[in-house]
C-alpha positions as CSV (number, residue, x, y, z in Angstrom):
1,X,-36.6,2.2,0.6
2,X,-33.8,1.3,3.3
3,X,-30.3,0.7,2.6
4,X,-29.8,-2.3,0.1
5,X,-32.7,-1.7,-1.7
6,X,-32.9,-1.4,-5.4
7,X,-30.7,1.4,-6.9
8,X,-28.8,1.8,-3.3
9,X,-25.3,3.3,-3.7
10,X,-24.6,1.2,-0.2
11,X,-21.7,-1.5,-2.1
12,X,-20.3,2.0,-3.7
13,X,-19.8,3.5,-0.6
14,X,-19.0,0.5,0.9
15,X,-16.4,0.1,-1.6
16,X,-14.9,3.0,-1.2
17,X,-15.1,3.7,2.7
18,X,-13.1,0.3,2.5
19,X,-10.5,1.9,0.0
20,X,-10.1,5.3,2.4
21,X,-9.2,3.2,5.2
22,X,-6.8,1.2,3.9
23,X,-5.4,3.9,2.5
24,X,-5.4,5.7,6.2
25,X,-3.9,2.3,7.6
26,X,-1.3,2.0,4.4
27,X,-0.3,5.2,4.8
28,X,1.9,5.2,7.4
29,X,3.7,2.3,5.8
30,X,7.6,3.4,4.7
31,X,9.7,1.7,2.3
32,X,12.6,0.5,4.5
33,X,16.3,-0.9,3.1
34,X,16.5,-2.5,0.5
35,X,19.1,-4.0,-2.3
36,X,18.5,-3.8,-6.2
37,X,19.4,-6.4,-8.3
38,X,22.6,-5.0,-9.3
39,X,23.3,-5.2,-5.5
40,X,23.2,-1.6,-4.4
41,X,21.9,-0.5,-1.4
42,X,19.2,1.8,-0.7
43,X,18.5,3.4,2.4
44,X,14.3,3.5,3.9
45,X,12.3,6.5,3.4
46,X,8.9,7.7,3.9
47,X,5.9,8.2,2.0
48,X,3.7,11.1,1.7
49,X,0.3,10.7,3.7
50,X,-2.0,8.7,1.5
51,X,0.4,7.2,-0.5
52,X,2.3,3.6,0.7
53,X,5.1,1.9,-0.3
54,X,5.1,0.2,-3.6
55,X,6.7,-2.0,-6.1
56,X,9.5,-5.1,-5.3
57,X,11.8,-7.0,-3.5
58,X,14.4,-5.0,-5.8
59,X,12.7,-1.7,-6.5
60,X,10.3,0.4,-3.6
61,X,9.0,3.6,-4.7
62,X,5.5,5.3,-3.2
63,X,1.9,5.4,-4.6
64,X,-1.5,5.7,-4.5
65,X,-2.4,2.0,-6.1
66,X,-3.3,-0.4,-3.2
67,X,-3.3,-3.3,-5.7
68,X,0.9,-2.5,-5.7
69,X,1.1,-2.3,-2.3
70,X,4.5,-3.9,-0.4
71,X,3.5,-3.8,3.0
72,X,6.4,-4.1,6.2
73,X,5.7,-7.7,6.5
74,X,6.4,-8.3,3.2
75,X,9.6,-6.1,2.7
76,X,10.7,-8.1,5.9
77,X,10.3,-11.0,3.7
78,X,12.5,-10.1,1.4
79,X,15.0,-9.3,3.9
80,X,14.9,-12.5,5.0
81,X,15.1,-14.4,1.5
């Protein structure tokens, strides 16, 4: 039977082909400036290849979760506000 039929591991590879590349786009991603709550300053830094920057407006760290990902545009928002 083709791909999609019954018992096809087509959506799991799917699934996952779609989680390597946005892992392989993420991944160049780095944390850049950013101030805490308390109002200190923290310089950018990278992240390791396959991991991205994570967390806050207030707190950036790197990981693997893409579900916690704080992509440019959005630490640019926080710049901003």
């Amino acid at each position: 039977m083709g791909p999609g039929g019954p018992g096809s591991s087509w959506p799991l590879a799917g699934t996952l082909l779609v989680a390597v590349a946005a892992s392989m786009v993420a991944g160049g991603e780095d944390c850049l400036w950013y101030v805490d709550r308390n109002g200190s300053w923290h310089p950018g830094f990278d992240c390791e290849f396959f991991t991205f920057c994570c967390g806050t407006c207030h707190q950036r760290y790197c990981c693997r979760d893409p579900l916690r990902l704080l992509t440019e545009r959005q630490q640019r928002h926080c710049l901003a506000f």
